[in-house]
N, C-alpha and C positions, 0 to 999 in steps of 0.2 A: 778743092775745099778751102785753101786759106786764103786765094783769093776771093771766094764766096763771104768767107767770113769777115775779108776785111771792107768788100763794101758794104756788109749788111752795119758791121759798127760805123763806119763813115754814114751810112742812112740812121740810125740811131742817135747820132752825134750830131747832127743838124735839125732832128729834129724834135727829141727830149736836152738837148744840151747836156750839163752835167747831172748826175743820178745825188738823190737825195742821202746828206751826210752818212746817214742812218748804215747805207748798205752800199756806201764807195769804198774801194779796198784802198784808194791813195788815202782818206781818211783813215782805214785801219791802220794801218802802217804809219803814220803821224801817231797815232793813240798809242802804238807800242812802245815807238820810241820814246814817246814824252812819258812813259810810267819810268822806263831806264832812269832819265834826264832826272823827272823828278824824286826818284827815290836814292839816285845812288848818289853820296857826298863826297864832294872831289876829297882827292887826300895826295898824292903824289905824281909827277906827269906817267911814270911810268904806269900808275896803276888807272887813272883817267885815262890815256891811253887805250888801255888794256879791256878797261870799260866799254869803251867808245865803240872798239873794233867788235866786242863779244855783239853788244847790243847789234849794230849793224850788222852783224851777221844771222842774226835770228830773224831782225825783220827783211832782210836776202833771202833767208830758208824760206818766212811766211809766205814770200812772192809765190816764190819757187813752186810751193805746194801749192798755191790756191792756179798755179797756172797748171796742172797736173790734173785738178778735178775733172775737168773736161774727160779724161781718158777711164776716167771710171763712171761713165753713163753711159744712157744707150745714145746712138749716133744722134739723133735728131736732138736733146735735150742739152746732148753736149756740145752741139754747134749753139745752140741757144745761148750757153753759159760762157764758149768762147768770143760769141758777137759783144757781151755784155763785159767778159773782164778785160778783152783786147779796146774796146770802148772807152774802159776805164781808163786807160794808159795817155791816152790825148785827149786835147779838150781844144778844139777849131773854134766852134760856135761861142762857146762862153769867152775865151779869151778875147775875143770880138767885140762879145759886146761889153766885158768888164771895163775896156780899152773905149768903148763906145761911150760908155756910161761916164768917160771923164769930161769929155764935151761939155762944158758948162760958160755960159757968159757968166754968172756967177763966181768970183775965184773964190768964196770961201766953201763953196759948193763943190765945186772942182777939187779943190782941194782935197773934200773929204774923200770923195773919190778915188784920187790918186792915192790917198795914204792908206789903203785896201789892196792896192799889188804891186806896191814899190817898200823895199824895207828901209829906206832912208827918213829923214826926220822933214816932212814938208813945210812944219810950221811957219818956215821964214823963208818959203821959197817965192820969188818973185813970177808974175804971169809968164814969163820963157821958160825959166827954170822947171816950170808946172807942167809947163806943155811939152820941153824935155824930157823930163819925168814920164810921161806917158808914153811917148813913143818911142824909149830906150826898152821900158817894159815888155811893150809890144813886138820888137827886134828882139830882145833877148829870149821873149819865151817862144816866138817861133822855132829855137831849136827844141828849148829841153820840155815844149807842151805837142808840139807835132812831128818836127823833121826825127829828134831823136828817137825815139817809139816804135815810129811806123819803120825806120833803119833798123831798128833790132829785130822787129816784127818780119821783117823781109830777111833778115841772117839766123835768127835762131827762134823762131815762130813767139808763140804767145809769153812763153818763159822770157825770151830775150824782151819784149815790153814791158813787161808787171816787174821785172829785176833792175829795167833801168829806170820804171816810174819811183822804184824802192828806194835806189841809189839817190837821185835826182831828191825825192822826198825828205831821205835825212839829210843832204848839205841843205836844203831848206830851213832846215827845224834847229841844226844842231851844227853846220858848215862854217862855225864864223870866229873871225879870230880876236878873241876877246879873253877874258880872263874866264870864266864861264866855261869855255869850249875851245880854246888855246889847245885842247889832247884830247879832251873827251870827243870832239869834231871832225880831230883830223882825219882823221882814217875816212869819213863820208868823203870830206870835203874833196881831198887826193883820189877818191877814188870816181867823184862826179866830174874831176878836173878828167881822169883818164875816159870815162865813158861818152863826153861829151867833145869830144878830141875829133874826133875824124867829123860829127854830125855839124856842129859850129861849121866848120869850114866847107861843109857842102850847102849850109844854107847858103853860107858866101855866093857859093856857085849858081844856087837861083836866083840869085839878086841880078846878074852878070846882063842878062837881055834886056836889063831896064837900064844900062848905063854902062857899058864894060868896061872905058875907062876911068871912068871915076869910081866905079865900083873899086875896083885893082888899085888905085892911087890911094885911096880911105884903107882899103885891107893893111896895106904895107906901113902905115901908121897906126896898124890897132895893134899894141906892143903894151901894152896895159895889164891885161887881163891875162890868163891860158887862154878862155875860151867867148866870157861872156861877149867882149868889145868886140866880138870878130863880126855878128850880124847888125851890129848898132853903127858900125863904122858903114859897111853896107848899105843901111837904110842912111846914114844922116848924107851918102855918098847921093844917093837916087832924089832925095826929097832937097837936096841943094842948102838945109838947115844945119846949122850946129846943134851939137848933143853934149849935153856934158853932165857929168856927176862931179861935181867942185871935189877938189882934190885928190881926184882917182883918173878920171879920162878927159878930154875934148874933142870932137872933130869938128873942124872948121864950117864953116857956113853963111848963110844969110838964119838972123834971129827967126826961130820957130814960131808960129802964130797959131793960132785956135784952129782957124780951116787945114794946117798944115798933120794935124790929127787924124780929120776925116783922110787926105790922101793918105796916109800913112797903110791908115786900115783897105783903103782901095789896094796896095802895094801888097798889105798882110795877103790879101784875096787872090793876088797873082801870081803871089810865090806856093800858096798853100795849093791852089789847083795845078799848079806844075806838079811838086811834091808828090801829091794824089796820082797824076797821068802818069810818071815814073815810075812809084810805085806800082800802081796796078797795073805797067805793062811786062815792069820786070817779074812779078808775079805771075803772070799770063806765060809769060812764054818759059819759065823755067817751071 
Protein backbone atom coordinates (compact mmCIF):
# COMPACT_ATOMS: atom_id res chain seq x y z
CA UNK A 1 0.00 0.00 0.00
CA UNK A 2 2.66 2.84 0.46
CA UNK A 3 3.95 2.00 -2.59
CA UNK A 4 0.44 2.28 -4.27
CA UNK A 5 0.28 5.41 -2.54
CA UNK A 6 3.16 6.92 -3.57
CA UNK A 7 2.79 6.42 -7.27
CA UNK A 8 -0.82 7.47 -7.13
CA UNK A 9 0.69 11.03 -5.56
CA UNK A 10 3.54 11.01 -8.26
CA UNK A 11 0.38 10.57 -10.95
CA UNK A 12 -1.33 13.53 -9.04
CA UNK A 13 1.68 15.49 -9.00
CA UNK A 14 2.20 15.68 -12.63
CA UNK A 15 -0.78 16.08 -13.37
CA UNK A 16 -2.90 18.65 -11.02
CA UNK A 17 0.69 20.24 -10.03
CA UNK A 18 0.38 22.12 -6.94
CA UNK A 19 -3.26 21.92 -4.93
CA UNK A 20 -4.87 25.29 -4.46
CA UNK A 21 -3.50 27.66 -1.34
CA UNK A 22 -6.85 27.35 0.14
CA UNK A 23 -6.37 23.53 1.18
CA UNK A 24 -2.34 23.00 0.86
CA UNK A 25 -1.09 21.87 4.29
CA UNK A 26 2.64 23.36 3.38
CA UNK A 27 0.39 26.65 3.25
CA UNK A 28 -1.13 25.84 6.61
CA UNK A 29 1.97 25.44 8.29
CA UNK A 30 3.44 28.90 6.68
CA UNK A 31 -0.11 30.47 8.29
CA UNK A 32 0.89 29.11 11.70
CA UNK A 33 4.00 30.10 11.83
CA UNK A 34 3.54 33.65 10.61
CA UNK A 35 0.64 34.23 13.37
CA UNK A 36 3.72 33.17 15.99
CA UNK A 37 6.20 35.49 13.97
CA UNK A 38 3.69 38.09 13.88
CA UNK A 39 2.27 38.28 17.23
CA UNK A 40 5.06 37.54 19.35
CA UNK A 41 7.57 40.75 20.17
CA UNK A 42 11.08 39.82 20.29
CA UNK A 43 12.17 40.79 23.89
CA UNK A 44 15.50 38.66 24.88
CA UNK A 45 17.54 36.00 22.82
CA UNK A 46 16.87 33.66 25.40
CA UNK A 47 13.09 34.10 25.29
CA UNK A 48 12.97 34.59 21.19
CA UNK A 49 14.72 31.46 21.44
CA UNK A 50 12.22 29.95 23.52
CA UNK A 51 9.67 31.37 21.16
CA UNK A 52 11.03 30.15 18.15
CA UNK A 53 11.47 26.42 19.21
CA UNK A 54 7.70 26.42 21.16
CA UNK A 55 6.16 27.81 17.69
CA UNK A 56 8.10 25.20 15.66
CA UNK A 57 7.03 22.66 17.65
CA UNK A 58 3.36 23.03 17.34
CA UNK A 59 3.54 23.39 13.76
CA UNK A 60 5.95 19.64 13.99
CA UNK A 61 2.70 18.51 16.08
CA UNK A 62 0.23 20.01 13.11
CA UNK A 63 2.30 17.77 10.68
CA UNK A 64 2.18 15.01 12.81
CA UNK A 65 -1.59 14.98 13.26
CA UNK A 66 -2.75 15.81 9.92
CA UNK A 67 -0.32 12.83 8.81
CA UNK A 68 -2.42 10.39 11.43
CA UNK A 69 -5.82 11.16 9.86
CA UNK A 70 -5.49 8.70 7.26
CA UNK A 71 -5.68 6.05 10.23
CA UNK A 72 -8.93 7.11 11.47
CA UNK A 73 -10.99 6.34 7.95
CA UNK A 74 -12.23 3.67 6.44
CA UNK A 75 -9.42 1.95 4.03
CA UNK A 76 -10.33 3.35 0.66
CA UNK A 77 -10.86 7.21 1.71
CA UNK A 78 -7.80 7.02 3.66
CA UNK A 79 -5.55 6.03 0.94
CA UNK A 80 -7.36 8.87 -0.95
CA UNK A 81 -6.14 11.36 1.87
CA UNK A 82 -2.75 9.82 1.96
CA UNK A 83 -2.25 10.18 -2.04
CA UNK A 84 -3.26 13.73 -1.37
CA UNK A 85 -1.07 14.79 1.92
CA UNK A 86 1.96 12.50 0.76
CA UNK A 87 1.41 14.81 -2.61
CA UNK A 88 1.60 17.71 -0.52
CA UNK A 89 5.09 17.14 0.57
CA UNK A 90 6.86 17.36 -3.06
CA UNK A 91 6.29 19.46 -5.79
CA UNK A 92 8.25 17.96 -9.34
CA UNK A 93 5.86 19.49 -11.82
CA UNK A 94 5.66 23.05 -10.55
CA UNK A 95 9.11 23.45 -9.57
CA UNK A 96 9.76 22.80 -13.31
CA UNK A 97 7.88 24.94 -14.54
CA UNK A 98 8.43 27.98 -11.89
CA UNK A 99 12.18 27.35 -13.00
CA UNK A 100 10.68 27.30 -16.62
CA UNK A 101 8.70 30.35 -16.36
CA UNK A 102 12.15 32.09 -15.89
CA UNK A 103 13.18 31.56 -19.52
CA UNK A 104 12.71 35.12 -20.66
CA UNK A 105 14.61 37.01 -23.66
CA UNK A 106 13.31 39.88 -21.72
CA UNK A 107 15.63 40.56 -18.63
CA UNK A 108 13.23 42.75 -16.88
CA UNK A 109 10.80 39.86 -17.48
CA UNK A 110 13.12 37.29 -16.29
CA UNK A 111 13.78 39.10 -13.65
CA UNK A 112 10.35 39.28 -12.24
CA UNK A 113 10.33 35.85 -12.47
CA UNK A 114 13.40 34.91 -10.80
CA UNK A 115 12.52 37.13 -7.84
CA UNK A 116 9.35 34.64 -7.14
CA UNK A 117 11.84 31.51 -5.93
CA UNK A 118 15.10 33.06 -5.05
CA UNK A 119 15.08 35.17 -1.77
CA UNK A 120 17.93 37.25 -2.80
CA UNK A 121 17.68 40.92 -4.05
CA UNK A 122 17.60 40.75 -8.15
CA UNK A 123 17.29 44.21 -8.82
CA UNK A 124 20.91 44.72 -9.86
CA UNK A 125 21.56 41.40 -11.01
CA UNK A 126 23.19 41.28 -14.34
CA UNK A 127 21.85 38.66 -17.35
CA UNK A 128 24.46 35.68 -15.79
CA UNK A 129 23.81 36.44 -12.49
CA UNK A 130 19.96 36.06 -13.45
CA UNK A 131 20.41 33.04 -15.20
CA UNK A 132 22.62 31.86 -12.00
CA UNK A 133 19.82 32.67 -10.04
CA UNK A 134 17.62 30.33 -11.62
CA UNK A 135 19.43 27.37 -11.88
CA UNK A 136 20.99 27.47 -8.21
CA UNK A 137 17.18 27.54 -7.37
CA UNK A 138 16.50 24.56 -9.31
CA UNK A 139 19.63 22.39 -7.77
CA UNK A 140 18.84 23.46 -4.51
CA UNK A 141 15.18 22.64 -4.38
CA UNK A 142 15.70 19.42 -5.95
CA UNK A 143 16.62 18.23 -2.50
CA UNK A 144 14.36 19.94 -0.09
CA UNK A 145 11.06 19.82 -2.85
CA UNK A 146 11.61 16.03 -3.98
CA UNK A 147 14.70 13.95 -2.94
CA UNK A 148 14.11 14.96 0.80
CA UNK A 149 10.25 13.91 1.30
CA UNK A 150 10.10 11.04 -0.78
CA UNK A 151 13.58 9.97 1.67
CA UNK A 152 11.55 10.40 4.68
CA UNK A 153 8.46 8.81 2.93
CA UNK A 154 10.61 5.61 2.24
CA UNK A 155 12.01 5.61 6.37
CA UNK A 156 9.16 6.68 8.24
CA UNK A 157 6.02 6.70 5.80
CA UNK A 158 3.62 9.79 5.56
CA UNK A 159 4.51 11.36 9.03
CA UNK A 160 8.44 11.37 8.04
CA UNK A 161 7.00 13.81 4.78
CA UNK A 162 4.60 16.32 6.17
CA UNK A 163 7.39 16.63 9.33
CA UNK A 164 10.14 17.41 7.06
CA UNK A 165 7.91 19.55 4.55
CA UNK A 166 7.04 21.34 8.42
CA UNK A 167 10.79 21.62 9.16
CA UNK A 168 11.83 22.55 5.55
CA UNK A 169 8.73 25.27 5.70
CA UNK A 170 9.72 27.19 8.89
CA UNK A 171 13.69 27.72 7.84
CA UNK A 172 11.83 29.13 4.94
CA UNK A 173 9.56 31.53 6.59
CA UNK A 174 11.54 32.25 9.78
CA UNK A 175 15.53 30.41 9.03
CA UNK A 176 17.54 33.42 8.62
CA UNK A 177 20.06 35.26 10.25
CA UNK A 178 19.12 38.77 10.67
CA UNK A 179 18.07 40.75 13.56
CA UNK A 180 14.48 39.56 13.14
CA UNK A 181 15.10 35.83 13.48
CA UNK A 182 18.96 35.75 14.83
CA UNK A 183 16.89 33.19 17.95
CA UNK A 184 13.53 33.33 17.03
CA UNK A 185 14.86 31.04 13.78
CA UNK A 186 17.21 29.16 15.00
CA UNK A 187 15.94 26.29 16.18
CA UNK A 188 14.08 25.65 12.32
CA UNK A 189 17.05 26.81 10.85
CA UNK A 190 19.53 23.90 12.96
CA UNK A 191 16.96 21.79 12.71
CA UNK A 192 16.50 21.88 8.56
CA UNK A 193 20.38 22.01 8.51
CA UNK A 194 20.11 18.47 10.55
CA UNK A 195 17.01 17.00 8.38
CA UNK A 196 18.48 17.91 5.04
CA UNK A 197 21.98 16.30 5.90
CA UNK A 198 22.01 12.81 4.57
CA UNK A 199 19.24 14.01 1.47
CA UNK A 200 21.62 17.07 -0.01
CA UNK A 201 24.38 14.53 -0.38
CA UNK A 202 22.42 11.81 -1.88
CA UNK A 203 21.19 14.20 -4.57
CA UNK A 204 24.95 14.50 -5.04
CA UNK A 205 24.87 10.92 -5.66
CA UNK A 206 22.30 11.31 -8.65
CA UNK A 207 24.17 13.76 -10.19
CA UNK A 208 27.32 11.26 -10.33
CA UNK A 209 26.22 9.38 -13.94
CA UNK A 210 26.10 12.72 -15.61
CA UNK A 211 29.86 13.47 -14.90
CA UNK A 212 31.51 11.48 -12.01
CA UNK A 213 34.39 13.25 -12.04
CA UNK A 214 33.52 16.60 -12.01
CA UNK A 215 30.68 15.84 -10.15
CA UNK A 216 33.19 14.58 -7.14
CA UNK A 217 35.80 17.57 -7.94
CA UNK A 218 32.67 20.47 -7.57
CA UNK A 219 31.42 18.36 -4.28
CA UNK A 220 34.83 18.81 -2.57
CA UNK A 221 34.70 22.58 -3.08
CA UNK A 222 31.18 22.98 -1.89
CA UNK A 223 32.41 23.96 1.75
CA UNK A 224 30.08 27.09 1.89
CA UNK A 225 26.96 25.98 3.08
CA UNK A 226 25.94 22.59 5.50
CA UNK A 227 23.80 21.67 2.95
CA UNK A 228 22.33 23.94 0.24
CA UNK A 229 25.88 24.23 -2.11
CA UNK A 230 26.09 20.46 -2.14
CA UNK A 231 23.45 20.06 -5.30
CA UNK A 232 24.34 23.49 -6.90
CA UNK A 233 28.14 22.45 -6.90
CA UNK A 234 26.63 19.29 -8.65
CA UNK A 235 24.69 20.84 -11.31
CA UNK A 236 27.15 23.94 -12.05
CA UNK A 237 29.74 20.41 -12.11
CA UNK A 238 27.43 18.66 -15.19
CA UNK A 239 26.17 21.90 -16.99
CA UNK A 240 30.17 22.96 -17.25
CA UNK A 241 28.72 26.88 -16.01
CA UNK A 242 29.65 28.88 -12.91
CA UNK A 243 27.14 29.46 -10.23
CA UNK A 244 27.36 31.94 -7.79
CA UNK A 245 25.59 34.03 -5.06
CA UNK A 246 28.06 37.07 -4.73
CA UNK A 247 29.52 36.83 -1.42
CA UNK A 248 28.34 33.38 -0.07
CA UNK A 249 29.46 30.72 -2.86
CA UNK A 250 31.17 30.19 -6.65
CA UNK A 251 31.70 27.33 -8.65
CA UNK A 252 33.82 27.67 -11.42
CA UNK A 253 32.88 27.50 -15.05
CA UNK A 254 32.12 28.74 -18.62
CA UNK A 255 29.44 32.09 -17.92
CA UNK A 256 25.72 30.57 -17.74
CA UNK A 257 23.58 31.55 -20.78
CA UNK A 258 19.71 31.57 -21.34
CA UNK A 259 19.69 28.03 -23.09
CA UNK A 260 22.01 26.78 -20.33
CA UNK A 261 18.47 26.96 -18.13
CA UNK A 262 16.57 24.77 -20.44
CA UNK A 263 19.41 21.94 -20.01
CA UNK A 264 19.45 22.48 -16.54
CA UNK A 265 15.71 21.49 -16.36
CA UNK A 266 16.55 18.50 -18.82
CA UNK A 267 19.30 17.37 -15.85
CA UNK A 268 16.29 18.40 -13.16
CA UNK A 269 14.32 15.50 -15.28
CA UNK A 270 17.12 12.85 -15.06
CA UNK A 271 17.83 13.02 -11.69
CA UNK A 272 14.15 13.37 -10.57
CA UNK A 273 13.24 10.07 -12.64
CA UNK A 274 16.25 8.23 -10.96
CA UNK A 275 15.02 9.37 -7.57
CA UNK A 276 11.36 8.04 -8.45
CA UNK A 277 13.01 4.28 -10.00
CA UNK A 278 14.99 4.13 -6.44
CA UNK A 279 12.54 4.95 -4.72
CA UNK A 280 9.74 2.90 -6.01
CA UNK A 281 11.99 -0.21 -6.12
CA UNK A 282 13.25 0.09 -2.67
CA UNK A 283 9.54 0.35 -1.77
CA UNK A 284 8.69 -2.81 -3.88
CA UNK A 285 10.93 -5.02 -2.64
CA UNK A 286 10.84 -4.17 1.26
Amino acid sequence: MKLVIFLLALVLDLVIGEPPALVHPVVWFGKVIEFFDKHYKRRTPALDFTAGFLGAIIVIGFAFFLSRLPCFLPKWPGVAVSVYLLKSSFAIKSLARHVKNTIKEDIEEQRKYISWIVSRDVSNLDRAHLNSAAIESLAENITDSVVAPLFYYLIFGLSGALIYRAVNTLDAMIGYRNERYEFFGKFAARLDDITNFIPARLTVLLFLPLGPRKVLSHYKKAKFKINGDKPIAAMSAVLGVWLEKEGVYRFDGRTPELGDIKQALRVYWIVVVEWILISGLVMWRW
